[in-house]
C-alpha positions in Angstrom: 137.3 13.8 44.6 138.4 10.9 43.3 137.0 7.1 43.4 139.0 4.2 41.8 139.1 0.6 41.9 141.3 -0.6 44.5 143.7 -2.6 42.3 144.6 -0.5 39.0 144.8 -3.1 35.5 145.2 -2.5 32.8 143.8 0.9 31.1 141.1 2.0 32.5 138.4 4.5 31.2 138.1 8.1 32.9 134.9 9.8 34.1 134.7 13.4 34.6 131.8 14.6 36.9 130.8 18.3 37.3 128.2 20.0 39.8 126.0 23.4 39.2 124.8 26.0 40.4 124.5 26.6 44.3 126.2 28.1 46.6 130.0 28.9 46.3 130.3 28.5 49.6 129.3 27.7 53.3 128.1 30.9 54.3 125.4 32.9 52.9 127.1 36.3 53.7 129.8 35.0 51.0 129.7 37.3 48.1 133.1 37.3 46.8 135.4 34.2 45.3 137.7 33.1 47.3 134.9 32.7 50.1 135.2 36.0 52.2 133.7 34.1 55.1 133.3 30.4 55.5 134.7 28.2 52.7 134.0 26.1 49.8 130.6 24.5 49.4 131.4 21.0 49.0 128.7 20.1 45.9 131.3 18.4 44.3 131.3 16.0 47.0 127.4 15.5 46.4 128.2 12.4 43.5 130.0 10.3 46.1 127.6 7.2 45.7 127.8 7.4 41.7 131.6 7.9 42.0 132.1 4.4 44.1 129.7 2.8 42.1 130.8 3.6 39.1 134.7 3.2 40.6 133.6 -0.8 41.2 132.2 -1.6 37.8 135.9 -0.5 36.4 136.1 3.7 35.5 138.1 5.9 37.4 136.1 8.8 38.5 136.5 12.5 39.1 134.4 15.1 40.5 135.5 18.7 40.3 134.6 21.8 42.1 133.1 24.2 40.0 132.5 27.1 42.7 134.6 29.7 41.5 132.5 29.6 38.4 129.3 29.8 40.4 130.2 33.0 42.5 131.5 34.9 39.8 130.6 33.6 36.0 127.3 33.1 33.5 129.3 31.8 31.0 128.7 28.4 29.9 132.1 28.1 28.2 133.6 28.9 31.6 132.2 25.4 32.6 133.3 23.4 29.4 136.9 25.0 29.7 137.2 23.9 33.4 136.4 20.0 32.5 139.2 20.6 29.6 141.5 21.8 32.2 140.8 18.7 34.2 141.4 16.7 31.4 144.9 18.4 30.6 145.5 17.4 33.9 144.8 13.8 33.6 146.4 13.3 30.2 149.9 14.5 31.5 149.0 12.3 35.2 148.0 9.3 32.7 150.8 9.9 29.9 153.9 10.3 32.3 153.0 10.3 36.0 153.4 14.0 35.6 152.1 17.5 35.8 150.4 19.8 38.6 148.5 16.1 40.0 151.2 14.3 40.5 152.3 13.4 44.0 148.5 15.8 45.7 146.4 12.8 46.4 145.6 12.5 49.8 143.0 10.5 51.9 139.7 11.1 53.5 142.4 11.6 56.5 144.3 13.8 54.6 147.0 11.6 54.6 149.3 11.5 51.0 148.0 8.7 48.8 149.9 7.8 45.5 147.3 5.8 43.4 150.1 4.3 40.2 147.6 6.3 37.9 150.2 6.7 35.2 150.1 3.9 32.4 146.3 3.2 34.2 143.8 5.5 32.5 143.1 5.5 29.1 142.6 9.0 27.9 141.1 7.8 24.4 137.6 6.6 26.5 136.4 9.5 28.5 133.0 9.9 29.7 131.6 12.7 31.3 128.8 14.0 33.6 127.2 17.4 34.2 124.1 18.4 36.6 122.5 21.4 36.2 124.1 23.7 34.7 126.8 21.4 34.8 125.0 19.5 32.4 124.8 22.4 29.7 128.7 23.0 30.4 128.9 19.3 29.5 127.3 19.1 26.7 128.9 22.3 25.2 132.5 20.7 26.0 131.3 17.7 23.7 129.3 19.5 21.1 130.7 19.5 16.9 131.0 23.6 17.4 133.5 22.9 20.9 134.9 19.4 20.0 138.5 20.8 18.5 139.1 22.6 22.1 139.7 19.0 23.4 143.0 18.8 25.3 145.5 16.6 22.7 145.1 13.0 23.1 141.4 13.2 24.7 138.5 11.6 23.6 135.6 12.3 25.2 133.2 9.3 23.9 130.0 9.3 26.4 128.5 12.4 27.8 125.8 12.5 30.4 123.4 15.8 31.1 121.6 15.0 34.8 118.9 17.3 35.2 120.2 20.0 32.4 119.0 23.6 32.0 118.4 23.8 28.3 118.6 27.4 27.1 119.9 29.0 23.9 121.7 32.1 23.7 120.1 33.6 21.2 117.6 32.3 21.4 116.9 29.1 18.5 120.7 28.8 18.2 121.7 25.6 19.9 124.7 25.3 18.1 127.0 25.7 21.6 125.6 22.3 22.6 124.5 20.7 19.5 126.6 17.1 19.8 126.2 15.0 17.2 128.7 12.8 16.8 129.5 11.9 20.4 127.2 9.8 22.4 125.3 11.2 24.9 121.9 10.6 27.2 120.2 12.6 29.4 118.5 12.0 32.9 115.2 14.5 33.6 113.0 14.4 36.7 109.2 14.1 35.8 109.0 16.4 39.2 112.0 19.0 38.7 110.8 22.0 40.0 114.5 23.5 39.2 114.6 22.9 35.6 111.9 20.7 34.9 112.3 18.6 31.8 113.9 20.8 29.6 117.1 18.8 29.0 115.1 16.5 26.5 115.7 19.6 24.2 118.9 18.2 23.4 117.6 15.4 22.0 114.6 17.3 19.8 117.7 19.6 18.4 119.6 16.5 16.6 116.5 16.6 14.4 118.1 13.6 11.9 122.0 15.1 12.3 123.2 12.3 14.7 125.8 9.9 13.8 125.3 7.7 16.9 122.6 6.5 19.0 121.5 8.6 22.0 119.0 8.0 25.0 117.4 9.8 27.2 115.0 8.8 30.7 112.7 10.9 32.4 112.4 9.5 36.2 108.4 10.0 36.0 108.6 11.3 40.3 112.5 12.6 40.6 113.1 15.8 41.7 116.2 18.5 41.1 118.6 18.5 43.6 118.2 14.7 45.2 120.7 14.0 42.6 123.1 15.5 44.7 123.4 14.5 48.2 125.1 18.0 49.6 122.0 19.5 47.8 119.3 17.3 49.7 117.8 17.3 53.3 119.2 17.1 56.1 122.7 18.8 54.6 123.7 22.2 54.9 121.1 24.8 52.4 119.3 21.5 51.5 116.0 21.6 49.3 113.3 19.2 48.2 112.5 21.5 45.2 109.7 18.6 44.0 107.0 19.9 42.4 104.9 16.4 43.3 105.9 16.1 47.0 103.0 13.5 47.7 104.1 10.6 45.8 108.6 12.0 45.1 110.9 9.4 45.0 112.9 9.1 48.1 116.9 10.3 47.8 117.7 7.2 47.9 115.7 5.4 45.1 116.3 8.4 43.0 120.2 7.8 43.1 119.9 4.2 42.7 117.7 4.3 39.6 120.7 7.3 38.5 123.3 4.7 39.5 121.9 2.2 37.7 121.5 4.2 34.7 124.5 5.7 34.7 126.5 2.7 35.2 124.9 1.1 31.9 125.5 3.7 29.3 128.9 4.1 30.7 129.6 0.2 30.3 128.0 0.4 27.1 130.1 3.5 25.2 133.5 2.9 26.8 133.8 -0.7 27.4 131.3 -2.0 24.6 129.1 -4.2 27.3 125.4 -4.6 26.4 124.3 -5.9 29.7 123.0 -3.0 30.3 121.6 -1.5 27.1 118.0 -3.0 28.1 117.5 -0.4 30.5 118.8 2.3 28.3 116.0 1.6 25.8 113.5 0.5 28.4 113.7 -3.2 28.0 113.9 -3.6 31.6 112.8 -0.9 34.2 114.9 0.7 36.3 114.9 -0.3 39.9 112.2 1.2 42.1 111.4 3.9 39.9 108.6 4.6 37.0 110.4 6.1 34.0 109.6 6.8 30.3 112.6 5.9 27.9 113.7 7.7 24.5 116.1 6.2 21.9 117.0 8.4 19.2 118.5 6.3 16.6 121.8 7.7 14.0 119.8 9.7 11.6 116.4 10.0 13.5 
């Protein structure tokens, strides 16, 4: 999926969004990739609201399907190789109008679109997103150890983990996700009962290495999977996986105060705009939702 603004000027930066783990696909006899029965679980889809939003404030956005990877693979490279593919993609749309992309955009009709993406997206300011375990694959894509598998020309320059597992593999090695010369923040839920908070980890292993200054927020009464709108009640295998039922954000103040966050580190890392850096360091409170802000400082 892909949300733009509706008149392309000038170069515009690109933001990469990727799901985790759920189902592959529609039906819960599916065992197999391609779906045997039913088809693709539309997750992917689940990041519509951020997309627009963040599609109006100037980025071109794109959220990819990581299914495949979720019926058949444990690998956590397997998710930072598949936003590099997407990336390759993008640099050879952006560079030359070219390349596998080219002339495949269609509609919510599914009628052929041909957004003049070429000369439009600057490949040098690229942010991106992962959830879940999407959020790990992120964060390895970015980190110093992964940094040189970069398509050429990329530059990924603001990386956000929503909800991130946090686990190392072995265990005290975190060098597959240590980033610390690309910005980054991370989003936790205070009422996760997926992952909890785990994904402020990423912060605690900079210990002092960090070039640049990275945030974090924990959403005090957020949840898991209301980050993601195919992964929320009333849709399809939805699940309020809250841990503090009584007093959880609703969906949609959850995704507002995500919106909101998102929309200010991105404006601040890839266009330079400070309007927006009071909320990342708690300045100003997110809308509608307690939270408890974290700025880690270069060389904190």
């Amino acid at each position: 999926m892909v949300h733009y603004p509706a008149t392309l000027r000038g170069r515009l930066p690109l933001i990469v969004m990727a799901h985790g783990s759920w189902w592959a696909c529609d039906s819960q006899d599916a065992y197999d990739w391609p779906c045997e029965t039913g088809s693709p679980f539309p997750s992917y889809r689940g990041y519509d609201y951020l997309g627009a939003a963040l599609a109006a404030r100037g980025f071109v956005v794109v959220s990819i399907s990581a299914d495949g990877i979720n019926q058949t693979s444990f690998d956590y490279g397997d998710r930072a190789r598949l936003v590099n593919e997407h990336l390759s993609l993008w640099q050879q749309l952006a560079a030359h109008g070219s390349g596998p992309l080219a002339g495949h955009f269609t509609d919510e009709a599914g009628r052929p679109v041909a957004p003049a993406f070429a000369g439009h997206v600057d490949m040098s300011r690229v942010g991106t997103l992962g959830h879940s375990r999407g959020g790990k694959g992120v964060m390895w894509q970015a980190s110093d150890k992964h940094r040189a598998e970069w398509p050429a020309g990329v530059r990924v320059r603001a990386v956000l983990g929503l909800a991130p597992v946090k686990f190392d593999d072995p265990e005290g090695d975190h060098s597959d996700t240590l980033t610390t010369t690309v910005p980054f923040a991370v989003v936790t839920g205070g009422c996760d009962g997926a992952v909890h908070e785990a994904g402020q980890e990423y912060l605690d292993d900079l210990a002092g290495q960090n070039t640049v200054t990275d945030f974090s927020v924990s959403l005090t009464y957020a949840n898991h999977n209301y980050f993601n709108t195919q992964w929320t009640p009333p849709a399809l295998f939805g699940e309020d996986d809250s841990t503090c039922p009584a007093t959880e954000l609703t969906p949609a103040r959850q995704q507002d105060a995500l919106t909101a966050y998102a929309t200010a580190f991105y404006r601040y890392e890839l266009y330079g705009d400070r309007g927006g850096l009071p909320l990342l360091t708690g300045a100003r409170p997110l809308p509608g939702a307690a939270s408890v802000t974290r700025v880690v400082p270069a060389g904190r």
